[in-house]
N, C-alpha and C positions, 0 to 999 in steps of 0.2 A: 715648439717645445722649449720649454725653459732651462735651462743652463743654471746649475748648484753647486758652490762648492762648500765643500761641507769638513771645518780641522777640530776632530777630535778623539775618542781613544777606542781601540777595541780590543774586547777581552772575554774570555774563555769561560762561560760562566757553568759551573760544577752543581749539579744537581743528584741530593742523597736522599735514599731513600732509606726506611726503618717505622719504628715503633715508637709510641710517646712510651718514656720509660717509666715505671713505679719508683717513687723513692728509697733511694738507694741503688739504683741500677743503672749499668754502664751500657750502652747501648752503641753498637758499632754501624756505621754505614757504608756497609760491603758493597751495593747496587746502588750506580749513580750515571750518570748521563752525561756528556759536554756539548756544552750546544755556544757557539757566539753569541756576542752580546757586547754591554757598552752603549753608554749615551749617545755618541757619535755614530758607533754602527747602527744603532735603531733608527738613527733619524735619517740616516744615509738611503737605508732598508725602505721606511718608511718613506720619503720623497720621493724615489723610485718609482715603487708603487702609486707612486699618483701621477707618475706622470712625466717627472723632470728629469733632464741628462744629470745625473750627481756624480760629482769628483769628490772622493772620499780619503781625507789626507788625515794620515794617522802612524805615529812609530812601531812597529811591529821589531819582534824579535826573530833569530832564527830556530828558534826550538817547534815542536808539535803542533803548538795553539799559534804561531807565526805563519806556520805552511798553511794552517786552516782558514788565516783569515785571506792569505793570499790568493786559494782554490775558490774562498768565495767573491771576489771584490778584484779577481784580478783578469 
């Protein structure tokens, strides 16, 4: 098995959903989703999946989306 390490950033990526608005109209995006994300997590994610041991080094915060990338990656 090959052995990766992999330094760069992950991040919480916010997905809205809605309407194309008509001009003149404000349109709000109440339904949204978070899911991770980040160059570095995708290629961590991705190497993985193929195969190789990845070490995934990245600064994480302690708020919401810091727990989440911890629960996934740790």
């Amino acid at each position: 098995m090959k052995k990766l390490s992999i330094l760069g950033i992950f991040v919480a990526d916010l997905a809205f959903f809605g309407k194309i608005p008509i001009k003149g109209e404000t349109v709000l995006g109440e339904e949204f989703i978070v899911g991770p994300g980040g160059k570095g997590s995708n290629q961590a994610v991705a190497a993985g999946k193929s195969g190789a041991h990845v070490n995934f080094i990245s600064k994480i915060g302690n708020d919401d989306y810091g727990k989440m990338a911890q629960k996934i990656y740790i």
